[in-house]
N, C-alpha and C positions, 0 to 999 in steps of 0.2 A: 654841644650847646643846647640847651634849655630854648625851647620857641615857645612862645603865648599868642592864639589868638585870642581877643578877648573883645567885649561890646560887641556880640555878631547875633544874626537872626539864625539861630544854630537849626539845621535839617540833620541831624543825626543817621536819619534812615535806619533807625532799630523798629522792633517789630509792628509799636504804637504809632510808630511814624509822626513822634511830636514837632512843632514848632515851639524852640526854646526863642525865648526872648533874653536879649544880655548874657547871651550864652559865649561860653570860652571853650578852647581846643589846646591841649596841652601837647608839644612833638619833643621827642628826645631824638635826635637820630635821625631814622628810618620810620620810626612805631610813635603811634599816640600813646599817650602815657595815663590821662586822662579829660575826661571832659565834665560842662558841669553849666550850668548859667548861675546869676549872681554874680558880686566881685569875684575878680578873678584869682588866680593863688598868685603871691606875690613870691618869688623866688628870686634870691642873689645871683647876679650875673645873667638871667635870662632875657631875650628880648621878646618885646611885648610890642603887638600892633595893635592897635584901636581900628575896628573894623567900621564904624561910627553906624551900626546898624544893619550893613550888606548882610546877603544871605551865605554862610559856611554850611557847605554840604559837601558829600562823597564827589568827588572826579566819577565822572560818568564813564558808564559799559556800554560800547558798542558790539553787540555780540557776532556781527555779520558783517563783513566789507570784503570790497576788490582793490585795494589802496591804488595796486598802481595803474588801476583806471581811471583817474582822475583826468588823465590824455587822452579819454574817449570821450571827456563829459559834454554834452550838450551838439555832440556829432551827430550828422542826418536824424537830429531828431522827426522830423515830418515823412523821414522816407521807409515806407513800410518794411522795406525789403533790407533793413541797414545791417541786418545780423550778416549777412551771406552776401550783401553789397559792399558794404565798406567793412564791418568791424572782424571778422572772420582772417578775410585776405589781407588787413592793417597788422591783425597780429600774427600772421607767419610771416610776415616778412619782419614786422618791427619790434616785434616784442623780445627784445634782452637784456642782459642783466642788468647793464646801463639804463636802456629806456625802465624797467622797472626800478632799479633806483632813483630814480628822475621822478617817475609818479609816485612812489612810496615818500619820499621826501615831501613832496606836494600837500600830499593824503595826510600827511603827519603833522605838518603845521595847521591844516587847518581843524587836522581834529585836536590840537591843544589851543588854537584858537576859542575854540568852543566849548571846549571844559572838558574835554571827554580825554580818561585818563588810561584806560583798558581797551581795546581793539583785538576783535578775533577777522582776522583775515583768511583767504583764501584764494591762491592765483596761482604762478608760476616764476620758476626761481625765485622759492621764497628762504633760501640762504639770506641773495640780497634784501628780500624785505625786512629779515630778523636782523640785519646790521642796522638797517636804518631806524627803526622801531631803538632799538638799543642807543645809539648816536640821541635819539632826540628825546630819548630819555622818558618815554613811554611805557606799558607793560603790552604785551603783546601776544595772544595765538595763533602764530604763522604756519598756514595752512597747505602743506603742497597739493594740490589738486595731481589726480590720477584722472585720465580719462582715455578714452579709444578711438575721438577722432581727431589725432595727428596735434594733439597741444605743442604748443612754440618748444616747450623745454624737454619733450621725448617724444621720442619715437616707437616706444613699444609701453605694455605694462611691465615689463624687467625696469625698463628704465625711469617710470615713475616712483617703484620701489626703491631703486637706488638713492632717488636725486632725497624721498621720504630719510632713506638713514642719514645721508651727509646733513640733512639737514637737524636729527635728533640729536648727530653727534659732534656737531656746531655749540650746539645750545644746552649743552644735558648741564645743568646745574646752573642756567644762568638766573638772574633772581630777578630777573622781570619778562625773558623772553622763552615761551613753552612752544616745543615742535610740535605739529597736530601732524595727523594721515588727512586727505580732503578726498575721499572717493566724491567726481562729481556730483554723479545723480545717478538716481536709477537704470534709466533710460543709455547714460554713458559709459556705465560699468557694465552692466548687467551683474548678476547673480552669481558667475566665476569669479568674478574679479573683487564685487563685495565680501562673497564667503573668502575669499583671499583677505582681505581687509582685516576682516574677522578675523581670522587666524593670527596674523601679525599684531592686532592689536591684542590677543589674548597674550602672547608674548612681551608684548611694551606694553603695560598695565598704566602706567603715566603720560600716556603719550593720550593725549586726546584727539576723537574723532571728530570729523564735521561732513557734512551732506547737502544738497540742496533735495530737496522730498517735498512732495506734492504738493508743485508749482504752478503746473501747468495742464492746459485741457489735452496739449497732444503727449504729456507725459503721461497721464492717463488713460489715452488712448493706446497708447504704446505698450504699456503695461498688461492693460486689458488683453489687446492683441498678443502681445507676446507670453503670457502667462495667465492669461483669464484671472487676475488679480489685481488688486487697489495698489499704488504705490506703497504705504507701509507695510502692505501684507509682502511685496516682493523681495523688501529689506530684512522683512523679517523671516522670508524663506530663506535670505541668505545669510540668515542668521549674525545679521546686524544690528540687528534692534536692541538695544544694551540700555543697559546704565550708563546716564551724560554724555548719551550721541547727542551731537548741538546739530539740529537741524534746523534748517533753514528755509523758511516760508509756512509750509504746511496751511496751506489755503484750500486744499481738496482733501478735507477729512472727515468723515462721520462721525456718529456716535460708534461703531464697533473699532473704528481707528482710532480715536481717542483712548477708549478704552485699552489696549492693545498697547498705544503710549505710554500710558498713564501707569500702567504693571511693569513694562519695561524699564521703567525712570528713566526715557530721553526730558530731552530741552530744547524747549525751541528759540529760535533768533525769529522776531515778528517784523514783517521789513511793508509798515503799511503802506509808504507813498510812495515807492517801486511797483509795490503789487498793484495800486489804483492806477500809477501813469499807464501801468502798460496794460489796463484794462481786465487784469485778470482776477478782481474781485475781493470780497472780502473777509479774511480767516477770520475762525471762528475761537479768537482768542479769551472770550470770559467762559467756554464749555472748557475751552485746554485747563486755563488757571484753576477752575472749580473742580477739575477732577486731578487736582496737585499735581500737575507739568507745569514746572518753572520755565517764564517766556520773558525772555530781555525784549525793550525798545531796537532798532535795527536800523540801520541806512540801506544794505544790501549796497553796489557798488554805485560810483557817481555814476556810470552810464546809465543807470536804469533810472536811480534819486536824486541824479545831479550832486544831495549836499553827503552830507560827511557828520552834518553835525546833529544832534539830537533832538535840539528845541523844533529843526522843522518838522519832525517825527512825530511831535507830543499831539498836535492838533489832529492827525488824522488818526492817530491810536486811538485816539477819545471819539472824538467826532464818527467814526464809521463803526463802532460798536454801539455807538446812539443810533445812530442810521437802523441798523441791524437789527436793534432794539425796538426803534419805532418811542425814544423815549429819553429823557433825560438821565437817567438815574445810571443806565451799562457805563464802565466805567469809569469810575470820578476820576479827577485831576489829581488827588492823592498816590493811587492806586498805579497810575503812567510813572509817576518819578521810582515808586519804587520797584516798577519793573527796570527802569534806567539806572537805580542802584544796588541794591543789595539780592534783586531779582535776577538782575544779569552777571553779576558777580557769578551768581549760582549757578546758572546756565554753563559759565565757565569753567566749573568749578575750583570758585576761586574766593568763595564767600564767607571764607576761615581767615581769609588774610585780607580781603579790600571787600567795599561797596556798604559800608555805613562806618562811624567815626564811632570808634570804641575803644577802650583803652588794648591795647595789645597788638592792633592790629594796623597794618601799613600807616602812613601818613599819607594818603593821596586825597588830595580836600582841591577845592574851588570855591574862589569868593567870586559874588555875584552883586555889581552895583546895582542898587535900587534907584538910582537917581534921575533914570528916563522919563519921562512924562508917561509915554504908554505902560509903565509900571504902578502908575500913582492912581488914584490909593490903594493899597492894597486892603483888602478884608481875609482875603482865602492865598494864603502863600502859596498855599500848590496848584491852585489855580491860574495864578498870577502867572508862575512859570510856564506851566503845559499852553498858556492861548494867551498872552504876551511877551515872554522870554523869548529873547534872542543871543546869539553866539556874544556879540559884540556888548552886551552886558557884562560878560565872563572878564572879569579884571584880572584875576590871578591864580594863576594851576599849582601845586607841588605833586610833586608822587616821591614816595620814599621817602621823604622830606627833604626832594632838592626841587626848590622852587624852578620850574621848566617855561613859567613868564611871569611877567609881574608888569603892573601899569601897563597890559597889550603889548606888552613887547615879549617875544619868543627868546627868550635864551638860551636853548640849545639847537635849533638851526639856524643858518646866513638864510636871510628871507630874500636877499636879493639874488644870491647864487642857487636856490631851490626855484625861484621862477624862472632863473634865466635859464637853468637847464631843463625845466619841464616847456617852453616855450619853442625853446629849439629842438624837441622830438616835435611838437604840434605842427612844426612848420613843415617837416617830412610829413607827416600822418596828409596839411593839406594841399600837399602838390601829387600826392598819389590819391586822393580821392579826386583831384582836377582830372587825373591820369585815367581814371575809370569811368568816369563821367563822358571822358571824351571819345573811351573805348565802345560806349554804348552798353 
């Protein structure tokens, strides 16, 4: 069947990054077929919406998350010590496959709540997060994280590698959900275990890698200590540093680490209001872009960002590169949406098939009511979006061309069975932080 959106404020997100006025979206299928503003093309049997204005653009890329942390969000936020107090010893004892489908379902509604149609994840048993990702009818790069100290789902690095294959040979072929390798971090592999990485993913050529990389001042310190090296220079000893590693943060980097980047063809996930709550500063995102490393918008997980969703993202990507700047002009409100679309696609690499509205490629779109008062008037669309958009604008998701809500309602998860089970892991999570609490 033939779909017409038509009368829309069309965000295309190609390379001019137009706002089309009275712009239409043509879906056959799965694929756009074409697009266009003016009347729209009238075709027998298809249906046609009248958008009466709203904004049609790409379903948004999230390039970074910990989905089923949603059941850590907003835990001992004030207590300095929550890593190694509560959240450390919450997830060896709680974190299974259950409780991760609990939070993954969570994570899922509300990043289609909020337009966001691509999600690169990274946790543990992430089997279960690629069923849920698939169930609610999102695209998804579910990430098994490998690490060395004693993660919920292995107990050695043999057994990160294994949980890594069940998980590629779950999903080899599935057409919205791609198995990634997740070596944590520097600091948590080391340089055995990434050149391990390395080796396997020269093997799995499709299989995408992910990292967390120069995050932090004791990762640095660590680094330093342990190889008299910068964090990229250690990945790149261990001869990681590739083409479309999606790394993650990248707040402690220079000019000879960019550089370094930038000939390698990594990607980064930019995760700004994670990196400001936890005071760790702020990356140096228009040197990356300027020397051609592609950087998506980011959440990083809800314990660190709380949201999931992109719009709170937009304000501080903009905002602390002004900061940084000393200036208005570092990067405009344009330039954020389309790292959130056709920039994070790329990141992904995934921007042959989703993150701008062309004829050929995915149907994954989001309408966006204008009818808020804090939207009104609009003069600068992209403006409008990045420092007054919010989730709860987002009327209606498709991906593939199956509409996943429409009018705020979610149509492929029970919203009331997805809280009721994320609510009942929180109630454990806080009678064992009462337990610790009382233990001293």
């Amino acid at each position: 069947m033939t779909l017409i959106l038509s009368n829309a404020t069309l965000l295309p997100c190609t390379p001019d990054m137009p706002v089309l006025a009275n712009g239409w979206v043509q879906v056959e299928g799965t694929t756009i077929t074409a697009t266009g503003n003016g009347p729209a093309p009238a075709i027998e049997g298809a249906e046609t919406i009248d958008c009466g204005g709203d904004i049609v653009m790409p379903g948004m890329v999230n390039p970074h998350c910990h989905m089923a942390m949603t059941l850590f969000r907003g835990l001992g936020e004030d207590v300095d010590d929550r890593l190694y107090r509560y959240v450390l010893p919450l997830e060896r004892k709680y974190v299974t496959r259950a409780m991760v489908r609990a939070g993954t379902a969570l994570a899922a509604l509300e990043l289609i709540q909020a337009g966001v149609t691509t999600v690169a994840d990274m946790y543990y048993f992430e089997t279960e997060v690629g069923r849920v990702v698939a169930q609610a009818g999102i695209r998804g790069v579910v990430g098994q994280t490998i690490a060395d100290f004693d993660p919920p789902d292995h107990k050695d690095i043999d057994g990160g590698f294994a949980l890594t294959e069940e998980l590629v040979a779950e999903f080899s072929g599935h057409d919205r959900v791609i198995a990634s390798i997740a070596p944590h971090a520097p600091y948590s592999t080391d340089v055995a275990v990434m050149n391990r990485v390395a080796r396997w993913a020269d093997d799995h050529p499709d299989v995408p890698v992910q990292i967390h990389l120069a995050e932090m001042d004791s990762e640095m310190d660590w680094c330093a200590k342990h190889h008299g090296l910068r964090p990229v220079e250690v990945v790149e000893k261990a001869g990681l540093l590739r083409p479309s590693l999606i790394c993650a943060h990248c707040l402690h980097v220079n000019a000879s680490d960019i550089d370094k980047m930038a000939r390698a063809r990594v990607c980064v996930a930019h995760n700004a209001r994670s990196n400001a709550k936890a005071g760790r500063g702020i990356a140096p995102v228009e040197a990356m872009r300027a020397a051609g490393i592609p950087v998506g918008v980011a959440t990083d997980g809800p314990m660190s960002g709380n949201t999931l969703d992109l719009f709170s993202q937009f304000g501080p990507v903009s905002m602390f590169q002004k900061l940084a700047g000393h200036s208005r002009r570092p990067m405009p409100a344009v330039e954020v949406i389309r790292m959130a679309t056709i920039e994070g696609a790329k990141v992904l690499g995934l921007d042959a098939r989703i993150g701008s509205l062309e004829a050929g490629k995915q149907a994954d779109l989001v309408r966006i009511d204008l009818s808020a008062p804090r939207l009104q008037p609009i003069y600068d669309t992209y403006a409008t979006l990045v420092f007054a958009g919010m989730p709860a604008d987002v009327s209606d998701v498709m991906v593939a061309g199956r509409w996943v809500m429409r009018d705020r309602e979610v149509l492929s998860l029970e919203r009331r069975k997805v809280l009721r089970d994320a609510l009942q892991v929180a109630s454990h999570f806080k009678a064992e932080m009462v337990r610790i609490d009382a233990a001293g």
